[in-house]
N, C-alpha and C positions, 0 to 999 in steps of 0.2 A: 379428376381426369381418369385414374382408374379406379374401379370399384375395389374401396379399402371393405376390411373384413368389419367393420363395427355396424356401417349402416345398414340394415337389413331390414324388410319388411316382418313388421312380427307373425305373422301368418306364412311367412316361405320358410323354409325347412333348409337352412345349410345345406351347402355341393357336400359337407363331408356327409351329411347324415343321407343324403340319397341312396337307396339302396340299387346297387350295379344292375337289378333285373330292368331299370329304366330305362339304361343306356342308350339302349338302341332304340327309339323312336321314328314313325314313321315319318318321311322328312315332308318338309309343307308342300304345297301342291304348287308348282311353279308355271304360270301358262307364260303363252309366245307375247305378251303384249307389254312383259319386262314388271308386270307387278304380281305378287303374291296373292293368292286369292284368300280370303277368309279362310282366318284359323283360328281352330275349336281352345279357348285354353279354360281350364276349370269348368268345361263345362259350358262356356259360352260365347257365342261369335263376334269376334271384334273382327274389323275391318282393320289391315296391317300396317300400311300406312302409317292409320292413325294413335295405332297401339306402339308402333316402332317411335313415332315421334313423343310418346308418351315416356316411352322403356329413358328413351334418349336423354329426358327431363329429369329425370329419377338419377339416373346414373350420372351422371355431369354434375351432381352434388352432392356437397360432402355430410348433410346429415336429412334425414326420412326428418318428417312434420306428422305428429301424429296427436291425435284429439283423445284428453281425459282430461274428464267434466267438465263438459264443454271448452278447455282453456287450448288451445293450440299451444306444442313445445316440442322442444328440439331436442333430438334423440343422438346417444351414441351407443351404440351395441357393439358387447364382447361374447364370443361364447368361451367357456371353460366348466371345468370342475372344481367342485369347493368338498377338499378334507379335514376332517375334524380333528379334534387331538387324540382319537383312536387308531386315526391312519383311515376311517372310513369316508366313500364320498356319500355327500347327498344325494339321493337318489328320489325320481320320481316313476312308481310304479304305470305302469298303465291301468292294472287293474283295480277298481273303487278309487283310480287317482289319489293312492294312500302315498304317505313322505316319511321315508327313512334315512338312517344313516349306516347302510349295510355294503355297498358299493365296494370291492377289493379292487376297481380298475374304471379308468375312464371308459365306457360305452355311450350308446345313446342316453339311454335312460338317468347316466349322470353327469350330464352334460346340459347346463344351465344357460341363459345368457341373460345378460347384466344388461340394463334399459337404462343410459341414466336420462335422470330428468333437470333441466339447467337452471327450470324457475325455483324448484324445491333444494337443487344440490343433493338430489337423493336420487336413489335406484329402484328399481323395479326385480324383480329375479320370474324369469319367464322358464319355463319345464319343455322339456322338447315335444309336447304334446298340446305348447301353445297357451297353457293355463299359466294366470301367476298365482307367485307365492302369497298370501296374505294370514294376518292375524287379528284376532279380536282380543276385546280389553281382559280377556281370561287368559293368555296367552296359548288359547289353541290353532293351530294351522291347519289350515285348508288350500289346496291347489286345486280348483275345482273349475277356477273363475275367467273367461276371456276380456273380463272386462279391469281396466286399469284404476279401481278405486284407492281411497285414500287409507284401506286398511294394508294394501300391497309394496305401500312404500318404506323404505329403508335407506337408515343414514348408514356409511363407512365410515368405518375408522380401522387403524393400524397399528401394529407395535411395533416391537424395534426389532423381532425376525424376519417382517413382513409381512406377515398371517393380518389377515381380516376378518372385523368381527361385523355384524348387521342389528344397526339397533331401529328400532320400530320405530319412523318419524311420530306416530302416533298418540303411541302409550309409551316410548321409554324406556322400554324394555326389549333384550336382548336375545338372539337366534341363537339356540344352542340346543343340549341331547346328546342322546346315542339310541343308537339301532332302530327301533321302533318307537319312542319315548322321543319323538320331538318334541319341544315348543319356542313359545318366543316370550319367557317367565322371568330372564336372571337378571338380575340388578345390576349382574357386574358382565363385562364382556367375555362370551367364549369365542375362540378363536379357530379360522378357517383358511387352509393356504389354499392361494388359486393356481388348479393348473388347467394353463390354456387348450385349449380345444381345436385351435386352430392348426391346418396343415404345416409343418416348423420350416419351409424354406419360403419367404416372404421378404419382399422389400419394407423398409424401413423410412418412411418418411418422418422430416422434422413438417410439427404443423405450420409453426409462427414464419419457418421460413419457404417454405413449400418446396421444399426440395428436398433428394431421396437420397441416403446412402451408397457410400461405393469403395470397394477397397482401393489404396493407393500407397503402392510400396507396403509400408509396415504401418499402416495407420489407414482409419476410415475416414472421409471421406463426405461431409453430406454437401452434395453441390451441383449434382444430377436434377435436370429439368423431369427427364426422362431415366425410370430405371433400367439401362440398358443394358442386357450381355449377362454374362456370370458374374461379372464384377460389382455387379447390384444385387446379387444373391446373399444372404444371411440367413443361418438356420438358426434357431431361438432353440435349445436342447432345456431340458426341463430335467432338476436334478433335486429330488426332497426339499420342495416347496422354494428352492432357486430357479434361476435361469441364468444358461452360459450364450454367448453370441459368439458362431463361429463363420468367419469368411470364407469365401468360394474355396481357398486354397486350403481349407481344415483349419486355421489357426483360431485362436481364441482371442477376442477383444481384452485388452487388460483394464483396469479402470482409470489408469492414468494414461489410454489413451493409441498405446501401439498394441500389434498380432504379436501373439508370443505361440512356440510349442503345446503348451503341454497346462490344463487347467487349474489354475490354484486358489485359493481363498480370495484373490486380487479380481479375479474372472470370473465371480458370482453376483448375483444381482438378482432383488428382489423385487416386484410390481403394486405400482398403487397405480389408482385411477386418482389424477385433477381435472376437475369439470369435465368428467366423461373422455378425458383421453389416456393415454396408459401413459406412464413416468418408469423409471429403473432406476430403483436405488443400489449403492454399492455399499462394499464390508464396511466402508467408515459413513455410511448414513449419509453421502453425496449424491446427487441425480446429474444421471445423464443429458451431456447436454451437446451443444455445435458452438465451439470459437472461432475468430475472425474470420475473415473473409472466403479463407476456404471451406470453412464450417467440419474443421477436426474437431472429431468426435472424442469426450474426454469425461469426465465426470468432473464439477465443480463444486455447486450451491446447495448448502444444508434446507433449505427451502423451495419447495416446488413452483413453479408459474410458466409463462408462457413459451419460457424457453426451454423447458424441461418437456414438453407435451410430444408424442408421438402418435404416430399412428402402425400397424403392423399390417400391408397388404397384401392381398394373394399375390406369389411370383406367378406373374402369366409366361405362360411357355412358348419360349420365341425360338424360331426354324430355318434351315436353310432348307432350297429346294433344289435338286439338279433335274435338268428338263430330259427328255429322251433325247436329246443331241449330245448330252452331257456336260453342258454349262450350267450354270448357278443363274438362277434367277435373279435378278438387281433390277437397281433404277439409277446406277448410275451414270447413265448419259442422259437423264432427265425423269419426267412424269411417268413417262411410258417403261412400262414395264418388258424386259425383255431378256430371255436367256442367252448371253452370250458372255457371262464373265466366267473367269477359272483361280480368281483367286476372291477368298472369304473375305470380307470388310462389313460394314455396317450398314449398307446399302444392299446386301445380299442377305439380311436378317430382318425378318420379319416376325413379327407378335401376334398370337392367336390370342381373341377376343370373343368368348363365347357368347350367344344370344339363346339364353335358354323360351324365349316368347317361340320364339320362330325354329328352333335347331339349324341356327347358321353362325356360322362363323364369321367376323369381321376381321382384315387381318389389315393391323398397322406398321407402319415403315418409322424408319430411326427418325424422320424429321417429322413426324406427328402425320402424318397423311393417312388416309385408308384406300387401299386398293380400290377402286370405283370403275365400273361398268361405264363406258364411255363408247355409245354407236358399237358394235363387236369390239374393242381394245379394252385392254383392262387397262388402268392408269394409276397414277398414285397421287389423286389429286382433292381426296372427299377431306375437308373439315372437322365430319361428324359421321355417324352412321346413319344411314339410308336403307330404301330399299335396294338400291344399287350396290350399295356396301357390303352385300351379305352375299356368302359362296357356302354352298354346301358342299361338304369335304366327305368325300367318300372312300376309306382305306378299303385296299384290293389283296395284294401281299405283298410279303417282302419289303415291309415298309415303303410301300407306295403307296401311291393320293391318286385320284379326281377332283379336279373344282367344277362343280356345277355353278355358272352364273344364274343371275336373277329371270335372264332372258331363255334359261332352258336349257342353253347350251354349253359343252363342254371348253374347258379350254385347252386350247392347241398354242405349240409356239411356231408362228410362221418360219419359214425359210432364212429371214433375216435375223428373227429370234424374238421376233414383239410378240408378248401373248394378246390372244383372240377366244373370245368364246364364239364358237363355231363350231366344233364337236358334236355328232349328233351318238356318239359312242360311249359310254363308258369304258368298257371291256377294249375300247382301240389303245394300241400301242401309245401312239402319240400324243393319248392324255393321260399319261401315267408318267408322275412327280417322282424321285424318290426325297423323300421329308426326312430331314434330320434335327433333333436337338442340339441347339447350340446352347444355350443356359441352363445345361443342367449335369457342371462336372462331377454330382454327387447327386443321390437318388434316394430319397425318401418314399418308401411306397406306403399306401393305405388302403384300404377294403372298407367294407362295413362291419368288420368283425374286428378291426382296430390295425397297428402296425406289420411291418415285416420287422423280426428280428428274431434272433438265438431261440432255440424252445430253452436251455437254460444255459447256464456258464459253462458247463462244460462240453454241452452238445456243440455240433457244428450243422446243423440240422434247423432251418427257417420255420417260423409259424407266424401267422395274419392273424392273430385275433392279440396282440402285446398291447399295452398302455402308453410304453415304451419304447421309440424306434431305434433303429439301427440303421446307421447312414453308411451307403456303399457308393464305390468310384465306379463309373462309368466309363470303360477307355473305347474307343474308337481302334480298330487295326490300325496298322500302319499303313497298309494300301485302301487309302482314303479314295480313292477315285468313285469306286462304283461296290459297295462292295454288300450291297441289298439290304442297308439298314444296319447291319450288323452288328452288337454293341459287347462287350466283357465285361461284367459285374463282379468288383473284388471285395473284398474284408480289408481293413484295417491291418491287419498281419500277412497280407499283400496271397492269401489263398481267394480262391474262383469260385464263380457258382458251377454248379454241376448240380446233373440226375442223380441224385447216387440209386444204389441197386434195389431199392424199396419203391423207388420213383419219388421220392420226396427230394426234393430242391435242398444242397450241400452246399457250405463253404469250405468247400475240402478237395478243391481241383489247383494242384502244379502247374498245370498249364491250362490257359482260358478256354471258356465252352463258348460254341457262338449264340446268343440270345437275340431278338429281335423286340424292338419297343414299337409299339404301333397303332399312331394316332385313332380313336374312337368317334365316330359319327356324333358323339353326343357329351356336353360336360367336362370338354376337354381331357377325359377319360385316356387312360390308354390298355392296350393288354399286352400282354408279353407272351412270344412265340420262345419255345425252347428250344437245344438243340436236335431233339429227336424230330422236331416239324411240327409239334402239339403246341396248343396254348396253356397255359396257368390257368390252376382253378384253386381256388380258396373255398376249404368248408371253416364251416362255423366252430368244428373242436382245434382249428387253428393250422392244421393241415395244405402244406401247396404241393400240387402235383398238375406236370405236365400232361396231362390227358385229355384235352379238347380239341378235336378235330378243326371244327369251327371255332373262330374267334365271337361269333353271336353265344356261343353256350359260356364264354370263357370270363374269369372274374375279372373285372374293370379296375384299374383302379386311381389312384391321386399321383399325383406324378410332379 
């Protein structure tokens, strides 16, 4: 139901690894007769529809089908980085596609994803440039290759810190090295710890029972049809080749099972893959698992299987909207959607769904429905995604919206408060939203140059290009009415973002600065407006500064 992080086409390139200059794409061509006209992608014209009804087929299931030598198999895809016992990652060059182990920091370039394959029980290791890894019977390595033969495949195994080693299905022999000196030669296993790749605030689905995480009181929770709200939020924190799990409210999962303060040896958990899905082992060599009927989250069985298996999926970012009237958008007096309520509930929370075929947005409702184009009303009544289902979202300022529907036009809330696309204006008052995050009481940002966090420990001073993030709160004013998006980003040690006097972005404000989060036309992106009026801009030596007039020039980023 939602697109988890493993199945991915091996030829599309990860939302992390997109680089921000994409963002803004021209949006598809929408004529009056309610269908999309022909749109260019890679290069070539599919008919949308048809390609929509295709996107639909893909997404609605839980693993890609992909053909090597000639055999049809079932794929589960991880991305991460893999460290050696130097501390270094693997790295794959661009240049002459040479393979190292020089890597001081997860980037593109050392940033892998794991293919497993269910008829071998074996993996694949694909390079972000799309090649896989492979060996011959000399133990030299080559990533040259787009095609998945039988020298490219690799058994796991594990030991008891968690590290993974890769032995050759073929010849036997083991993936090991340093710096420039790869091969895949040693008799005996070397050892690799994996760190994920993936954005760390994500919901947490159990596979066997197909339902998602959620905190509940002092204990998780798996028992969510839908992962709904902040309380389906978990950030997976990545600590010397561990991982801690922390709930919406900062606490730490313990392994016996309740949120405690403060992280201990109890709160550490290491990662295996069974049959291509991810397990968490704890300090005493137990995996994580879901008991009885509520499905409390705990660790039990020395042994992996069906009940141990998870999956890690992107947290989609779900929104209130108040109308220019100044009510909340809901469906709680039924299908139809209309702005007339004034207090928040579940019904006035909706879930963006991006559609990168098309750059449109699909936005679904707490009871599984999608917004849907119905005669001018908008409704809450689609199934599945359509071409009805898709609104194109266009940020203006001040954290406001426009939905452009399918049929052209914008939408308006009538008098009574039912929305209508009927809008022939963007730039009109009356179709300007203002959109607010509700599931995100903590903010993990990214770029293409890597996290936000500290330039070092003692600085108080941000930089975008880290390995390592740094999770900050999000508060909301207190005059929540109307108050143009507005948000307060703090530290841990409860100090603010601020400009400081160089123009680089501080956690070293007494009192809150006003910043503005603000939805992207493209990739569910966002960018952040400062207090000076400017946008954020990320360079590549790790550097943010408020200084973009326009939010088109401004860094994008994971949110």
């Amino acid at each position: 139901m939602h697109s988890a992080l493993r199945p991915k086409p091996a030829v599309k390139i990860p939302p992390s690894l997109i680089p921000s200059s994409v963002s803004y794409l021209t949006k598809p061509s929408i004529n009056q007769n309610e269908h999309h006209e022909k749109s260019t992608i890679n290069g070539k014209q599919y008919n949308s529809k048809a390609a929509l009804n295709e996107h639909n087929h893909h997404h609605n299931h839980n693993h890609d089908h992909i053909k090597s030598n000639n055999l049809t198999t079932e794929r589960c895809t991880w991305s991460l980085g893999l460290i050696n016992s130097k501390g270094k990652y693997l790295t794959a060059e661009t240049f002459g596609f040479k393979i190292n182990a020089t890597g001081v920091c997860l980037k593109k370039k050392q940033t892998w994803t794991i293919i497993f394959n269910s008829q071998n029980d074996c993996v694949y290791l694909q390079s972000a440039l799309n090649n896989y890894l492979s060996t011959d019977k000399y133990g030299r390595l080559k990533c040259d290759g787009h095609d998945m033969v039988d020298d490219c495949r690799f058994q796991l195994e594990y030991n008891q810190k968690g590290q993974w080693a890769f032995k050759s299905l073929t010849y036997g022999m083991y993936l090991g090295g340093d710096v420039d000196q790869l091969h895949c030669f040693s008799k005996v296993p070397e050892w690799w710890s994996p760190h994920l790749a993936l954005h760390p605030q994500i919901n947490l689905k159990h596979v066997l029972r197909k339902r998602y995480a959620k905190i509940n009181d002092d204990e998780i929770h798996i028992d969510n049809i839908i992962p709904w709200g902040s309380e389906a939020i978990l950030t997976v924190e990545y600590f010397d080749g561990q991982y801690c799990i922390r709930s919406c409210n900062g606490l730490y999962f313990h392994k016996d099972g309740k949120l405690i303060a403060k992280k201990t040896n109890d709160t550490f958990f290491t990662i295996e893959l069974f049959k291509g899905y991810l397990t968490f082992k704890d300090c005493d060599h137990c995996y994580l698992t879901a008991i009885g009927p509520l499905g409390i989250m705990t660790t039990r069985n020395k042994i992996a299987g069906r009940d141990e298996q998870f999956l890690l999926e992107e947290s989609k970012q779900q929104i209130c909207l108040i109308a220019p009237n100044g009510k909340l958008v809901s469906t709680k007096q039924g299908v139809d959607l209309s702005a007339n309520q004034c207090e928040k509930d579940n019904s006035s929370t909706f879930q963006l769904e991006y559609d990168d075929h098309f750059e449109l947005y699909h936005i679904r409702t707490y009871n599984n429905k999608y917004w849907k184009l119905e005669g001018n009303g908008v409704q809450a009544t689609a199934d599945k995604r359509s071409i009805e289902t898709g609104f194109y979202i266009q940020a203006t300022d001040n954290g406001r919206v426009t939905f452009q529907a399918s049929n052209g036009k914008y939408i308006i809330p009538h008098a009574t408060g039912h929305m209508r696309a009927i809008g022939d204006q963007s730039n009109s008052i009356e179709t300007l939203f203002l959109l607010k995050f509700v599931n995100r009481p903590f903010g993990v940002f990214k770029c293409e140059f890597g996290y936000v966090a500290y330039r070092n420990k003692q600085s108080r001073t941000l930089e975008c290009n880290k390995s390592i993030f740094t999770l900050f709160t999000l508060e909301q004013p207190n005059d929540d009415s109307n108050n143009d998006g507005i948000i307060y980003l703090k530290g841990v040690d409860g100090m603010y973002w601020e400009i400081s006097s160089d123009s680089n972005i501080s956690v070293s404000g007494r009192e809150p600065s006003k910043f503005a989060i603000e939805l992207c036309t493209s990739y569910s992106r966002v960018v952040i407006k400062g207090p000076n009026g400017m946008y954020l801009r990320a360079e590549q030596n790790g550097s943010i500064q408020a200084s973009c007039q326009n939010s088109r020039q401004a860094t994008q980023w994971e949110f």
